[in-house]
NUDO-343366 format. One record per residue (C-alpha): x, y, z; residue number from 1. Coordinates in pm, 1 decimal. Each point is the difference from the previous one (the first is absolute). Layout:
          u          v          w     n
          X          Y          Z   NUM
...
% end
This chain:
          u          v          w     n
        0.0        0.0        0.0     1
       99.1      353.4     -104.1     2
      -90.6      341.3      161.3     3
      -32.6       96.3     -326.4     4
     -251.9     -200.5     -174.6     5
     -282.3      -44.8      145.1     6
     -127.0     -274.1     -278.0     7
      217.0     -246.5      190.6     8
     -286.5      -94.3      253.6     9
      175.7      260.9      204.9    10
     -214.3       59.4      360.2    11
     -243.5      266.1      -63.8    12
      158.7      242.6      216.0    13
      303.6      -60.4     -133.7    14
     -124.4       77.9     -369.0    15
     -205.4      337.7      116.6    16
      379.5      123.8      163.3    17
      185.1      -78.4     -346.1    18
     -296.7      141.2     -168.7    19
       54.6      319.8      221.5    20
      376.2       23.0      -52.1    21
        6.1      -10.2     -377.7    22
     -259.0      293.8       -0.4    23
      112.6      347.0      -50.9    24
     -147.3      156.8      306.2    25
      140.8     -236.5      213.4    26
      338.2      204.3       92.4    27
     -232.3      335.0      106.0    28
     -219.6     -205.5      233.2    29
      279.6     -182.7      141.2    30
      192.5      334.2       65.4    31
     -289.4      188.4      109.2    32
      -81.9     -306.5      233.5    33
      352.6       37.9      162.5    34
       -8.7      331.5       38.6    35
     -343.4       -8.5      170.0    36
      150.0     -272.4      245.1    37
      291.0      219.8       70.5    38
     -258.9      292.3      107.5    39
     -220.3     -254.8      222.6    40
      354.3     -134.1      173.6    41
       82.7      368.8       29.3    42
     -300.0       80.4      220.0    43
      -74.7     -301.1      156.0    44
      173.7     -156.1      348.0    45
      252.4     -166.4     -249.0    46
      119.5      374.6      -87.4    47
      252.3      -35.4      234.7    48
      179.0     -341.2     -153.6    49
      -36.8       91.2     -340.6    50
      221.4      327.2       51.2    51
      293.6     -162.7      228.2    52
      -26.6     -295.1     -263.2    53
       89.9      242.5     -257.9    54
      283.2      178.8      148.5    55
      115.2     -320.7      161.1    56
      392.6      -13.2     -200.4    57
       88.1     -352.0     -189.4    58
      356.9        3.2     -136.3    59
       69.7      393.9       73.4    60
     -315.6       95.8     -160.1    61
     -350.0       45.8      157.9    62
     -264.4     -206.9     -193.3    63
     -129.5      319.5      -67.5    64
      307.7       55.4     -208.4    65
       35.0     -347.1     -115.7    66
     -332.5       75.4     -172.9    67
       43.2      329.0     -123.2    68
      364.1      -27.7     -129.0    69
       -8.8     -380.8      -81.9    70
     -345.8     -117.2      -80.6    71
      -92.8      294.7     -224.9    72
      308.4        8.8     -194.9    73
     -132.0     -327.4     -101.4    74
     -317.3      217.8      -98.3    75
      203.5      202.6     -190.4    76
      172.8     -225.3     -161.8    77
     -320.3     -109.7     -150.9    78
      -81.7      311.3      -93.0    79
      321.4       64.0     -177.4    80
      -56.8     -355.0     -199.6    81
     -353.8      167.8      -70.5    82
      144.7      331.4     -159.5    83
      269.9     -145.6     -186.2    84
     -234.9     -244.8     -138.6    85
     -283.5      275.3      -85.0    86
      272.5      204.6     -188.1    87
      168.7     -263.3     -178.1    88
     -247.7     -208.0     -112.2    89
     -357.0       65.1      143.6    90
     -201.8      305.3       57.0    91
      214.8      219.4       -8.8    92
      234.3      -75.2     -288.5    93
      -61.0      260.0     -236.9    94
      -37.0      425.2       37.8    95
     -361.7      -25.3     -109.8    96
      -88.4     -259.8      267.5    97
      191.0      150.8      295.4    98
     -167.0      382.5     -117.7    99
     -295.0       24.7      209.7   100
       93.1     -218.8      300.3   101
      322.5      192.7       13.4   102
     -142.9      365.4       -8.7   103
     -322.3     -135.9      276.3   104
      307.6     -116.9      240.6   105
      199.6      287.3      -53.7   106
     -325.7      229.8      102.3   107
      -81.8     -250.2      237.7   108
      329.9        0.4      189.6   109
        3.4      431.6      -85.8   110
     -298.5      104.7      155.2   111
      -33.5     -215.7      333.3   112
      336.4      118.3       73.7   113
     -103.5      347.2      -42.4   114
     -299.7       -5.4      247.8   115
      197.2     -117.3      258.8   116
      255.4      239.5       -8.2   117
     -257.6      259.8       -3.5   118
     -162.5     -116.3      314.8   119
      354.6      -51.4      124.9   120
      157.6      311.0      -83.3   121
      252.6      171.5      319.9   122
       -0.4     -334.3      162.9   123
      325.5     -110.4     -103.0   124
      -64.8     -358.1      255.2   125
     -306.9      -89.0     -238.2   126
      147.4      122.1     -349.6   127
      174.3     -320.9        4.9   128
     -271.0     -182.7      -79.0   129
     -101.1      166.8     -346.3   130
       45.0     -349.6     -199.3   131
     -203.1     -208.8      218.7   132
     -368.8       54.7     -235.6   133
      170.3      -18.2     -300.3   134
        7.2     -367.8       20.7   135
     -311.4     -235.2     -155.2   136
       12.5     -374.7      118.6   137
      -26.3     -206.3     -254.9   138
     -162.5     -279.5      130.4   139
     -256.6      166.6      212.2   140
     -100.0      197.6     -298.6   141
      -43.4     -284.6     -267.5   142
     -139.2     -135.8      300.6   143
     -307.2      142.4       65.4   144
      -62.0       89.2     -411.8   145
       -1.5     -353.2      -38.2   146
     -246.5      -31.1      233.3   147
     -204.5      152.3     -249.7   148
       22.1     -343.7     -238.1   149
      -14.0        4.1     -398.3   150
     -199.4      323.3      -39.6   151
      300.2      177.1       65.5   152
      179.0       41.0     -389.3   153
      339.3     -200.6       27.6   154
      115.2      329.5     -135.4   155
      -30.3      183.2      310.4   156
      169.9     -264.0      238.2   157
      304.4       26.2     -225.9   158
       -0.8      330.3      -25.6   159
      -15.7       -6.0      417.0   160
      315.2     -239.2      -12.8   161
      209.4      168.1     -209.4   162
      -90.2      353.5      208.3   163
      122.8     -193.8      314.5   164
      275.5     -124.0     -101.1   165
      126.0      320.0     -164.3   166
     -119.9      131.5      335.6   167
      238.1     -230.5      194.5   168
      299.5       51.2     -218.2   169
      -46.1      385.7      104.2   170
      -22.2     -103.8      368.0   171
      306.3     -204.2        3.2   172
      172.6      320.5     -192.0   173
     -116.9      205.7      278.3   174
      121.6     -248.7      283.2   175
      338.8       19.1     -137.1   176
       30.6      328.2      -28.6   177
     -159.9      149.4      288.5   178
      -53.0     -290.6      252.8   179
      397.4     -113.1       21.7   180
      217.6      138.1      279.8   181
      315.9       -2.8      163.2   182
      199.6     -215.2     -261.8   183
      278.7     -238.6       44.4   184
      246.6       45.2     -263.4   185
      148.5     -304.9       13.7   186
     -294.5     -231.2       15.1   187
     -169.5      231.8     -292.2   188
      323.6      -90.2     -190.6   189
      -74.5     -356.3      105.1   190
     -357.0       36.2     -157.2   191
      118.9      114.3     -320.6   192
      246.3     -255.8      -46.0   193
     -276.3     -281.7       82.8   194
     -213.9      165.2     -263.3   195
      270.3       21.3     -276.3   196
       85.8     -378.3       27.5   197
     -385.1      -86.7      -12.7   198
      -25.4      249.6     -348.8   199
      323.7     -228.5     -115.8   200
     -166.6     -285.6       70.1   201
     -280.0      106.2     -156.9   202
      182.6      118.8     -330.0   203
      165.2     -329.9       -7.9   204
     -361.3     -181.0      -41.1   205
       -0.4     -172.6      346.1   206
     -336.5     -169.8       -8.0   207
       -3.3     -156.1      351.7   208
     -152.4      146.5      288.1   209
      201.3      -90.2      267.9   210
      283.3      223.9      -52.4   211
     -212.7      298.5       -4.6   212
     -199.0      -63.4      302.8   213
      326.4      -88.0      187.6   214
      185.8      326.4     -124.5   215
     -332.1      183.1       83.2   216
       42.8      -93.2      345.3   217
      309.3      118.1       26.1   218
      -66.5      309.3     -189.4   219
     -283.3       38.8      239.6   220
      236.6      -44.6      293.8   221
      153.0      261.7     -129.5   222
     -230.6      298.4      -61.4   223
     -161.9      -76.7      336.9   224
      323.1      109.2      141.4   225
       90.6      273.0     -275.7   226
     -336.0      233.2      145.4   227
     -169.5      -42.9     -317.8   228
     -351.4     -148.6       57.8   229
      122.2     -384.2        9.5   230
     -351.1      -51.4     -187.3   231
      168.1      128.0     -333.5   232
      181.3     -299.3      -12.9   233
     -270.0     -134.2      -79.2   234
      -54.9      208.2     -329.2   235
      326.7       24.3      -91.5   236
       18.5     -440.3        0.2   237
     -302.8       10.0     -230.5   238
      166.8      212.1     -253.0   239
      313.6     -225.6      -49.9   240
     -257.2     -278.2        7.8   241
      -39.6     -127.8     -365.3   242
     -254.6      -20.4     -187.9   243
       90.0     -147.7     -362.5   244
     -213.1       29.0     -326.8   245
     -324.1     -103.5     -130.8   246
      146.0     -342.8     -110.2   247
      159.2      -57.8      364.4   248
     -314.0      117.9      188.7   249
      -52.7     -335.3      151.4   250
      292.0      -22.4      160.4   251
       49.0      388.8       48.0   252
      149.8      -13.8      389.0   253
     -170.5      329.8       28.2   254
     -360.6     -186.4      -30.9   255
       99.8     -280.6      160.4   256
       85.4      190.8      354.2   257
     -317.0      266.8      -64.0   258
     -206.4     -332.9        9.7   259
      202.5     -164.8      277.5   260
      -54.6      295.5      224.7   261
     -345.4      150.8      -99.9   262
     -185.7     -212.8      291.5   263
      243.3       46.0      252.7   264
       19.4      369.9      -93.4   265
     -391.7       23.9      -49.8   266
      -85.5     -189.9      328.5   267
      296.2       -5.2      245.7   268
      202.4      307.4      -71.8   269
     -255.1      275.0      -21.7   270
     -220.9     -133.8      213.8   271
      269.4       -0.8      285.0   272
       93.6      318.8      -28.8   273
     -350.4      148.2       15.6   274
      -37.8     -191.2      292.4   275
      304.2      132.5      136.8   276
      -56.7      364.4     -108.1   277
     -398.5       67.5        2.2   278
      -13.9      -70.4      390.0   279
      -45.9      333.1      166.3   280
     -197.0       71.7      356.1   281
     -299.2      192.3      -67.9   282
        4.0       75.1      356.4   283
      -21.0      387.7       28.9   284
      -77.7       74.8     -326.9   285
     -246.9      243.0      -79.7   286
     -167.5      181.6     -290.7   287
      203.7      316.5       82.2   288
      305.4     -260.5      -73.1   289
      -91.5      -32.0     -353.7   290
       93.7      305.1      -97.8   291
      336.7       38.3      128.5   292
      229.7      111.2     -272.6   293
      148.3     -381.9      -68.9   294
     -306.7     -197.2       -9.7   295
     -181.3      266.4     -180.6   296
      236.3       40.1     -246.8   297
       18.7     -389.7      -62.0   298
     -359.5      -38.0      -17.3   299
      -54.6      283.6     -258.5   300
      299.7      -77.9     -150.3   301
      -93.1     -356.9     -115.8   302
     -417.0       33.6      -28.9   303
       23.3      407.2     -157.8   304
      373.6       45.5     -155.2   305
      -70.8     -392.8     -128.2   306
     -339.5       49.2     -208.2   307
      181.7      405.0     -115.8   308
      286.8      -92.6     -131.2   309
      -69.8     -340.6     -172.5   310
     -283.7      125.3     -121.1   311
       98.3      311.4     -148.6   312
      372.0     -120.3     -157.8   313
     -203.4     -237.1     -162.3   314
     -261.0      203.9     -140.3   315
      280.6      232.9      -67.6   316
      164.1     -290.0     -213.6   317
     -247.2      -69.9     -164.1   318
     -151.0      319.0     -155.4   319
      321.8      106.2      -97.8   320
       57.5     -320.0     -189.6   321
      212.4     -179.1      173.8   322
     -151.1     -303.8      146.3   323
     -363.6     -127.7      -63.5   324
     -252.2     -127.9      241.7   325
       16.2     -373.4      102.2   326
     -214.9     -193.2     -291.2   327
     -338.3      -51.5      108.6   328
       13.1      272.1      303.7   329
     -144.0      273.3       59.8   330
       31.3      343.0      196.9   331
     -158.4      -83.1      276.7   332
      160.1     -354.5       12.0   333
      348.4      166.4       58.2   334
     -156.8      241.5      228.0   335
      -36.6     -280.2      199.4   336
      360.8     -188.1      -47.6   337
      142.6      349.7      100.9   338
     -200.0      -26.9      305.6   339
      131.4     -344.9       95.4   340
      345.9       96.9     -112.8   341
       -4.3      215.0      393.3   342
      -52.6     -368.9      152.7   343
      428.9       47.7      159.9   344
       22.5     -245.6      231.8   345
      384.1     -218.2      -38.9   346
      218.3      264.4     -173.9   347
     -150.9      318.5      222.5   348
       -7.0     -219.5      351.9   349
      352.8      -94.9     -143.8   350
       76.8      363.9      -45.7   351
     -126.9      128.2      267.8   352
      247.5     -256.7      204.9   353
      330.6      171.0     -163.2   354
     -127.2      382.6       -1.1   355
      -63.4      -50.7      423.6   356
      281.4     -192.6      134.8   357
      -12.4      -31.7      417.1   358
     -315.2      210.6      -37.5   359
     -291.0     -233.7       98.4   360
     -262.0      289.3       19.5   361
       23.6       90.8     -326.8   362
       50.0     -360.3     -138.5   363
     -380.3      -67.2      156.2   364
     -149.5      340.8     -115.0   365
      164.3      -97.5     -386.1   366
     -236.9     -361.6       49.9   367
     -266.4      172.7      100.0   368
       60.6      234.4     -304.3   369
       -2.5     -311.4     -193.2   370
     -218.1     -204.6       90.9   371
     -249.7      288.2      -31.4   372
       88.8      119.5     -299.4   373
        2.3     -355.0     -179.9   374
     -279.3      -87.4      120.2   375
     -207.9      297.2      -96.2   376
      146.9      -57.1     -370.7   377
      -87.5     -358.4      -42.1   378
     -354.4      101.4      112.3   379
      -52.3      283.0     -184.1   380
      174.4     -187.4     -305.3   381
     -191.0     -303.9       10.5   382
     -359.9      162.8       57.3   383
       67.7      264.8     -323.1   384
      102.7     -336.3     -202.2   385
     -286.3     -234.3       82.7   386
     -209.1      356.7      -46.1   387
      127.5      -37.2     -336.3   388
       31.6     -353.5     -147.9   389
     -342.9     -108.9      149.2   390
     -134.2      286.5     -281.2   391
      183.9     -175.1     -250.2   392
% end
């Protein structure tokens, strides 16, 4: 008996769970399950265990850390096999295709920013955190649009895709620019020297995995120590990662370790750190809370600076001629995908970790920021598309 097939007189419960994993949805619900659990813990008698659990250090590193500097640059590496995928060969392989999802995250990363820092202004503590809406989470978004089922035009969903992962190539641009501190020469010249013997490697048509993945451990080793986010290891592995040619595509090592790690990504990895990072103490929170300048600025960051700017550079791109409207779409439709593209979850909780180091108030007020924000978007998103396709 397989997981996988449920043909195989597999137990009925059994066939419903692989039924639920192959489905596109199932990544959102699992993350927005975890990070639901990690709110309940947070405010419950358990509140107490799940915080010393997380700052409880394992091999010099709290599990907190563990998580957020060796989990998710396992998330990012997947993302990084996603891009270089998408621009190579898939979505995102030609100017025309990457037109309109590349001017919608540009706005989309633009505009967020700018509302924050205009709520944020003269506090020089909170300007830190200017990057932290400009982030859409990919799998929270497709998510809850496929939630939706077949009505929605296949269209849109890629269009969504490609707009993410644009959107997280800008975010890992902006966490090595802005979010790395304090480097260590040396260990930075260590990092480069990793990375040029895994491009050699790659020039010389090494198709086996193993020696990446054991130099990427190293070179993660490396930039963890260097001050560089350690999670751009991650990336910078899934560049040097190849990915070979249309007549090679079956044993392309690139699609190989996407597959390999897309349920342990999808279902351990994210899910782990939204449990880890969603948890925060509503104790003492009140409505006047909510519009302190960091949680305000998050919220209408991701639910108003979201909807503005994809919106409008897309509408932008398109009247001027540069892009066209996803086949079978319509106006309102990516009204709507706009709306969902504020859902911010991974990237901005991930964010919001490196813009607040060893400051745990503003750390909470950025999740409450949001969780708030997100979940206002996928709301508001989902009603205005159902409003729509159940008219069509």
């Amino acid at each position: 008996m397989t997981l996988l097939n449920p043909d195989k007189q597999t137990p009925r419960a059994l066939a419903v769970l692989a039924s639920f994993l192959a489905s596109e949805s199932a990544g959102g619900i699992v993350l927005m399950g975890a990070a639901l659990a990690a709110i309940i813990v947070a405010n419950s008698p358990m509140a107490a265990f799940y915080f010393a659990a997380l700052h409880s250090v394992w091999g010099g590193l709290s599990v907190e850390l563990w998580i957020n500097d060796g989990l998710m640059a396992i998330f990012f590496l997947m993302v990084g096999l996603e891009i270089k995928r998408e621009v190579l060969a898939g979505g995102l392989a030609t100017w025309g295709q990457r037109a309109l999802p590349g001017f919608a995250a540009a706005g989309g990363m633009l505009v967020p920013a700018l509302i924050y820092v205009g709520i944020n202004s003269g506090n020089a503590e909170t300007l830190s955190g200017w990057a932290i809406p400009a982030a859409t989470d990919i799998a929270f978004a497709l998510g809850v649009l496929s939630l939706l089922g077949k009505r929605v035009p296949t269209s849109l969903k890629v269009f969504l895709a490609a707009l993410a992962i644009l959107d997280d190539l800008g975010a890992v641009t902006i966490i090595a620019l802005f979010y790395s501190t304090g480097l260590n020469l040396p260990m930075l010249g260590a990092s480069f020297a990793t990375l040029a013997v895994l491009v050699i490697i790659n020039r010389m048509g090494v198709q086996r995995l193993l020696p990446y993945l054991l130099l990427g451990l190293l070179l993660w080793f490396f930039v963890l120590q260097s001050g560089v986010h350690a999670t751009l290891a991650g990336v910078a592995l899934a560049l040097c990662i190849p990915l070979g040619t249309r007549q090679e595509e079956a044993r392309s090592p690139l699609l190989l370790l996407e597959e390999k790690m897309h349920y342990w990504v999808a279902f351990a990895v994210v899910p782990v750190f939204g449990f880890a990072n969603a948890g925060v103490s509503l104790a003492g929170i009140t409505p006047g809370n909510l519009v302190d300048p960091v949680p305000l600025g998050v919220a209408l960051g991701l639910f108003v600076g979201k909807q503005i700017g994809v919106f409008l550079a897309a509408a932008l791109a398109i009247r001027a001629g540069l892009a066209t409207l996803p086949e079978g779409s319509n106006w309102v439709q990516m009204y709507g995908v706009a709306l969902l593209c504020g859902i911010g979850f991974t990237m901005s909780l991930f964010i919001g970790n490196l813009a607040f180091p060893g400051a745990p108030h503003l750390i909470d007020e950025v999740k409450v920021g949001v969780l708030l924000g997100s979940i206002v978007s996928a709301v508001v998103g989902i009603l205005i598309l159902r409003s729509r396709l159940s008219r069509s």
